[in-house]
Backbone bond lengths (Angstrom), bond angles and torsions (degrees), N, CA, C in turn:
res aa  C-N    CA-C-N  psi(-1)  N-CA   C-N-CA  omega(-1)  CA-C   N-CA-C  phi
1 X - - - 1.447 - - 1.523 108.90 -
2 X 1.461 116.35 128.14 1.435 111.08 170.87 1.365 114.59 -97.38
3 X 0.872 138.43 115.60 1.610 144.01 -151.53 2.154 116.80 -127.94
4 X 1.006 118.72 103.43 1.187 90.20 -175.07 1.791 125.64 -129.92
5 X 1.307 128.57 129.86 1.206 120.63 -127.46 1.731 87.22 -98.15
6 X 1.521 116.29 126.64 1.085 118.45 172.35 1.635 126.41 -106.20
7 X 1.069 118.80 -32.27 1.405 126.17 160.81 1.182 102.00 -117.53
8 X 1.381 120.18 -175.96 1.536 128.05 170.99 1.455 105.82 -86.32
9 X 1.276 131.49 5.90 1.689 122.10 171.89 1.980 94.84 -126.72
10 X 1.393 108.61 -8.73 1.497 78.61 174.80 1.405 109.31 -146.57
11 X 1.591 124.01 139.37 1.365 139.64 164.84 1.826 118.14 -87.37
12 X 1.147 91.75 138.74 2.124 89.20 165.15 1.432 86.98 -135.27
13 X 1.588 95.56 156.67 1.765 120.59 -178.56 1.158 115.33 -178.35
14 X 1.085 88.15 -166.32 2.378 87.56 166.96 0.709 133.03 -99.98
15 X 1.392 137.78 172.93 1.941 134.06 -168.57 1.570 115.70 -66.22
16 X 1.757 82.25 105.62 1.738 82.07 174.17 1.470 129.60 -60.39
17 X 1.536 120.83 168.72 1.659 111.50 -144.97 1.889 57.62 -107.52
18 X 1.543 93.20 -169.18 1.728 108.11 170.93 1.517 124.85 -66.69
19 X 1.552 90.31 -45.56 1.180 96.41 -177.89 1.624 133.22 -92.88
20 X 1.903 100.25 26.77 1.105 133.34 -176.51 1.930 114.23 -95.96
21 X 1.702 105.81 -11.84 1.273 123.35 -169.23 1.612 83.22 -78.89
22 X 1.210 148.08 -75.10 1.695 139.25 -161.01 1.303 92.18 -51.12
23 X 1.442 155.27 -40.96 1.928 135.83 167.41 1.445 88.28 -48.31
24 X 1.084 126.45 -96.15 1.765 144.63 -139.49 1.641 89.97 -44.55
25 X 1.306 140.00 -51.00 1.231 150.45 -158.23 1.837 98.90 -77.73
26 X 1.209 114.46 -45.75 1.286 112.00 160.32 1.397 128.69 -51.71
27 X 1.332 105.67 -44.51 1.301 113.55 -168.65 2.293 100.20 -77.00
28 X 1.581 125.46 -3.71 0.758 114.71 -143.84 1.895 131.28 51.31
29 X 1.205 90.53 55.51 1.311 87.54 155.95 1.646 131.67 -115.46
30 X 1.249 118.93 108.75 1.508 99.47 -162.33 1.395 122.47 -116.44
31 X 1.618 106.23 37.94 1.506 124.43 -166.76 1.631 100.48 -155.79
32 X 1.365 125.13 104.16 1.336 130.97 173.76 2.054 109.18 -96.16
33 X 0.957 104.74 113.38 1.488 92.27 176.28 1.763 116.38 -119.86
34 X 1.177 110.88 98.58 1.563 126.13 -162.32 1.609 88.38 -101.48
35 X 2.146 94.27 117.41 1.354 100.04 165.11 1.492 102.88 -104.73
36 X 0.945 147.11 83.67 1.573 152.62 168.60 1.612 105.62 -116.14
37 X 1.136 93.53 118.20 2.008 114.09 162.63 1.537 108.06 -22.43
38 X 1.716 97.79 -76.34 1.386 130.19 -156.52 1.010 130.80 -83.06
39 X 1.536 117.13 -8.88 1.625 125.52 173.46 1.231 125.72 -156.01
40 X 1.160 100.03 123.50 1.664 127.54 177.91 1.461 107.46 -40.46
41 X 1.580 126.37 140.25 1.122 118.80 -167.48 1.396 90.32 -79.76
42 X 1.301 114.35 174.39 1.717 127.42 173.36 1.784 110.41 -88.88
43 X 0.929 130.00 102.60 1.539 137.94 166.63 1.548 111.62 -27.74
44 X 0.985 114.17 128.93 1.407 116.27 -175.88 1.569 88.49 -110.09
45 X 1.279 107.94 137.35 1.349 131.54 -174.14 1.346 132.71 -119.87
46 X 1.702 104.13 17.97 1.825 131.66 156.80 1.494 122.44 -79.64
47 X 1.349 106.20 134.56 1.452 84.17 -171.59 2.068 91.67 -106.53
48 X 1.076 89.25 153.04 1.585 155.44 -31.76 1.370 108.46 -50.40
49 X 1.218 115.87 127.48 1.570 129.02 -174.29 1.991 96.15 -56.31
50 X 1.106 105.20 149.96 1.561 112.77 167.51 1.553 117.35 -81.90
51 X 1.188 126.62 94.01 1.757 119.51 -179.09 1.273 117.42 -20.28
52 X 1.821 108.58 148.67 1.569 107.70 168.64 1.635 91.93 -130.71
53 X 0.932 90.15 172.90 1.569 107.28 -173.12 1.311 93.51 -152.58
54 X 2.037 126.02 122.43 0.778 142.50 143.74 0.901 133.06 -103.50
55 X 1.782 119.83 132.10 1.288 125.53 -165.23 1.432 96.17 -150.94
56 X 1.476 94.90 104.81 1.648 113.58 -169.09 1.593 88.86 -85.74
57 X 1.373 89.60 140.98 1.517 117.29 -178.56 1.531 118.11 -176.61
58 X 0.942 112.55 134.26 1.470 132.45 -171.74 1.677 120.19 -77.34
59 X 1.300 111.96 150.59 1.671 104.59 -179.28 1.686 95.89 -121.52
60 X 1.521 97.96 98.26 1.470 113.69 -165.28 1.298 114.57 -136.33
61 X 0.852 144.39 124.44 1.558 126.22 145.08 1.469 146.61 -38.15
62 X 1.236 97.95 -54.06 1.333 123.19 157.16 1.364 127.57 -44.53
63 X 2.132 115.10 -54.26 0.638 103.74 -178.15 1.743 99.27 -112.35
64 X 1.625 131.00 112.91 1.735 110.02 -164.80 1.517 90.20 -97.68
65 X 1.664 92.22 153.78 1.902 100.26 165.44 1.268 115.78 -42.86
66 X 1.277 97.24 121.87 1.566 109.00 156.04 1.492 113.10 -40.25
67 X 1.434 109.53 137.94 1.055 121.74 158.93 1.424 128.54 -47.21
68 X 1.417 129.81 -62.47 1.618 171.31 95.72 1.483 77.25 29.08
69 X 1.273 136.66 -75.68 1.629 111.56 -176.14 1.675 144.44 -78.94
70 X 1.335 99.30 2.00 1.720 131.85 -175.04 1.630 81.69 -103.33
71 X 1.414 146.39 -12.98 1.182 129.41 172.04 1.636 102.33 -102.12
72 X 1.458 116.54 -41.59 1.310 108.89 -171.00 2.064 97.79 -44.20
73 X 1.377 105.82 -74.05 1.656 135.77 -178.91 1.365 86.67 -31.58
74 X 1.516 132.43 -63.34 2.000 113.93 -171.50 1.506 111.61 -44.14
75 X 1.596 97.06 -45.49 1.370 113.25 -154.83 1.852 99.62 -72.28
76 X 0.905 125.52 -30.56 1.402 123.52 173.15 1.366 124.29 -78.48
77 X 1.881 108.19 -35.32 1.302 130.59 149.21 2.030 116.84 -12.09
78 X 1.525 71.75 -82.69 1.925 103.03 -176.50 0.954 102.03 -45.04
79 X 1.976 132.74 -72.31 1.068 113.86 -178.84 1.223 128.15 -55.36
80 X 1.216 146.40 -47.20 1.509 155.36 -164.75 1.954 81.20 -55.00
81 X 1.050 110.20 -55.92 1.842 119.00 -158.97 1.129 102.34 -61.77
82 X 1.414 127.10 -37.26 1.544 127.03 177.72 1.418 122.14 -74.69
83 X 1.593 98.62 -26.48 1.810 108.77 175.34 1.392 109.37 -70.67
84 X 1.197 126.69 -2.75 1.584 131.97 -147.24 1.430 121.08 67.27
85 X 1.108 129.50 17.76 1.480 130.25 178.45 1.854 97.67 -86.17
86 X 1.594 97.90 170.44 1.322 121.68 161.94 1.536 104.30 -114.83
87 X 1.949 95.34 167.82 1.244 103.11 -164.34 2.046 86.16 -141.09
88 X 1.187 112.48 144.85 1.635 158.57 175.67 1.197 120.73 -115.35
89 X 1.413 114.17 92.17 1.724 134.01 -168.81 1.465 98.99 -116.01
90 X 1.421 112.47 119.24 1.829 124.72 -171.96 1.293 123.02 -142.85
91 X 1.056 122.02 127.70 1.395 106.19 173.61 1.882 95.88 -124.38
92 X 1.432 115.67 -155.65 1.451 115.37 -174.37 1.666 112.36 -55.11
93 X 1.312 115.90 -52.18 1.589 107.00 -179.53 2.112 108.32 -116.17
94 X 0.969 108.94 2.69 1.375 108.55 -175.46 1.746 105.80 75.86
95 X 0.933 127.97 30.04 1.483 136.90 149.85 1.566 125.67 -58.76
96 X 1.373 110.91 -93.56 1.092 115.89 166.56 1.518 150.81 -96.78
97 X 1.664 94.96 -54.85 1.679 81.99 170.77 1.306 130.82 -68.59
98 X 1.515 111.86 -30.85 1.224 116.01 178.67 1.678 111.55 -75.43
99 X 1.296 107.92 -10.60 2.076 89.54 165.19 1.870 94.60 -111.31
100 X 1.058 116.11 36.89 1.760 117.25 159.93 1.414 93.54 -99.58
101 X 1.353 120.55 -68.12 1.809 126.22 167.32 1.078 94.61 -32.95
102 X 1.293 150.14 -79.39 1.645 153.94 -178.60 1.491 123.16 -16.71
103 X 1.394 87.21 -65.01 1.670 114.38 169.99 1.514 111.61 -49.84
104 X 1.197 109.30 -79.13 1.578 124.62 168.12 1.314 121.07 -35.13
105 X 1.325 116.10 -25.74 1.476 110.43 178.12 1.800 110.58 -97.34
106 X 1.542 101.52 -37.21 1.222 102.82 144.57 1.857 135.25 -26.77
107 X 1.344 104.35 -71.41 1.146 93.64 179.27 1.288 125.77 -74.26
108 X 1.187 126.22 -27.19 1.688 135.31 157.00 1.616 104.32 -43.59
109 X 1.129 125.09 -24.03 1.599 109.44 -177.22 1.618 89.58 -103.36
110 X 1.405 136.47 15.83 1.272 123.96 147.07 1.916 105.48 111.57
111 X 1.455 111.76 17.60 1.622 113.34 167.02 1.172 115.93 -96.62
112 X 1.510 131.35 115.64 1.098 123.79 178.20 1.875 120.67 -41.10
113 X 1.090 122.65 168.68 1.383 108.13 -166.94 1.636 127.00 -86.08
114 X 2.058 94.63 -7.14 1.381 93.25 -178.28 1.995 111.19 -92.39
115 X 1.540 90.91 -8.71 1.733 97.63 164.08 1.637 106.66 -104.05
116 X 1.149 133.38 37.93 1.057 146.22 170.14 1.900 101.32 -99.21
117 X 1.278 96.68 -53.75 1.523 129.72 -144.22 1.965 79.99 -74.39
118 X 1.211 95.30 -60.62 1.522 108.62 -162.53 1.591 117.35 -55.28
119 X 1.602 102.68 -54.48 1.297 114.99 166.24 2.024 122.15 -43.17
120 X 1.302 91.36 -42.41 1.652 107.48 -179.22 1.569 104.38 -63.25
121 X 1.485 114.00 -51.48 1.412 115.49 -157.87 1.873 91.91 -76.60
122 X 1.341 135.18 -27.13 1.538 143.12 179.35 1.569 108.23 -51.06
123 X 1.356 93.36 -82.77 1.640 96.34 156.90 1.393 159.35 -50.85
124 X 1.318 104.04 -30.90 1.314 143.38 154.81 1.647 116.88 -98.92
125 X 1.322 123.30 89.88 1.424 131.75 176.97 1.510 108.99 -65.61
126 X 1.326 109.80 -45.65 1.528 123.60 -171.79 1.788 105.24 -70.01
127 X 1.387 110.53 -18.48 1.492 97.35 -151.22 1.653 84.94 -89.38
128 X 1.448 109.75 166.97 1.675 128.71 -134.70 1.694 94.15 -147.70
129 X 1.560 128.62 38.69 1.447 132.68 -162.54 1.701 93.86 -78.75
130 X 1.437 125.07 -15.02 1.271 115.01 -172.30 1.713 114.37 -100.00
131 X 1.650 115.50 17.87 1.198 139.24 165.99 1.653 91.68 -55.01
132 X 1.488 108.58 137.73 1.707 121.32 -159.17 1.601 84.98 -69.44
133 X 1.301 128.02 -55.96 1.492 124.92 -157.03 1.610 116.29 -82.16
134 X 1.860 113.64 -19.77 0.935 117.83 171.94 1.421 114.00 -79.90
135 X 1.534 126.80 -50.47 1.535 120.51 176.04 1.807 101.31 -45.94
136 X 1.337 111.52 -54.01 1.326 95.47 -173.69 1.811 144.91 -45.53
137 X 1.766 71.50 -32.61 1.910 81.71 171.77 1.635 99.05 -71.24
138 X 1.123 136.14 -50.04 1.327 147.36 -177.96 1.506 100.51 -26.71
139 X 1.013 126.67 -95.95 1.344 153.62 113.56 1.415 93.32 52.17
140 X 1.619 107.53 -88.13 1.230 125.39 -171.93 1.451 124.13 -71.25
141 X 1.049 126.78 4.96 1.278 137.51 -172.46 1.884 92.04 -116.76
142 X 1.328 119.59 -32.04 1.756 109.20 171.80 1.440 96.96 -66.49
143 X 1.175 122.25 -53.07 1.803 111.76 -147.16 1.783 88.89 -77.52
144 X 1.150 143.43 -18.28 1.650 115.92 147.82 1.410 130.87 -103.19
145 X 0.947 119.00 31.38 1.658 126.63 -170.90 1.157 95.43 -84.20
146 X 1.613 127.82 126.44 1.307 126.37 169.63 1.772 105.25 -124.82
147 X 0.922 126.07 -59.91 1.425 144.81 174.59 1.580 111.87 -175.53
148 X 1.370 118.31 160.57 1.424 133.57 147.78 1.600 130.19 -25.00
């Protein structure tokens, strides 16, 4: 698992395997939010299982994340963040969608989006937030973000 810790409540990386939920659970994480098209998150089978949140979405141009789902993912974000939980934003390699989810949750906890952007790419070497269609959702998800 490549995993990489950007604040102290939130990680982005790649799709954890199953037996990747006892790391994430260590680490307190108790909110997985996998934006991938193509695959079903893996069920964690501890009780109490750690939430997933899927929000299929594509790494496209053509077609960019919905807005409407970079809010659902804040909005589940926040709460988990306010309970004291952490949150795990992934998509196939931890590139893009999953540091747009990143981003987005970022700025909902109050970073403007170009120290959103910056912070992500610091910690995240691999992550790719300045992809033309990915900054844009970024972007576009600050100029309406109001709250939950």
């Amino acid at each position: 698992m490549d995993i990489s810790k950007i604040t102290d409540n939130l990680f982005i990386g790649d799709t954890p395997r199953a037996d990747d939920y006892d790391y994430l659970r260590g680490l307190g994480v108790r909110l997985v939010i996998n934006m991938r098209f193509d695959r079903r998150p893996h069920k964690d089978l501890h009780q109490p299982p750690i939430d997933v949140l899927w929000l299929r979405t594509l790494d496209n141009p053509v077609f960019p994340i919905p807005v409407r789902a970079l809010m659902r993912g804040v909005c589940a974000a926040l709460e988990t963040i306010r309970d004291g939980g952490k949150v795990y934003a992934h998509c196939a390699r931890g590139r893009h969608r999953g540091v747009a989810m990143g981003a987005a949750i970022l700025i909902a906890l109050g970073y403007n989006p170009q120290e959103a952007v910056e912070l992500i790419k610091i910690q995240r070497p691999i992550a790719d937030p300045d992809a033309f269609y990915i900054r844009k959702r970024i972007f576009r998800f600050a100029q309406i973000w109001t709250h939950c």
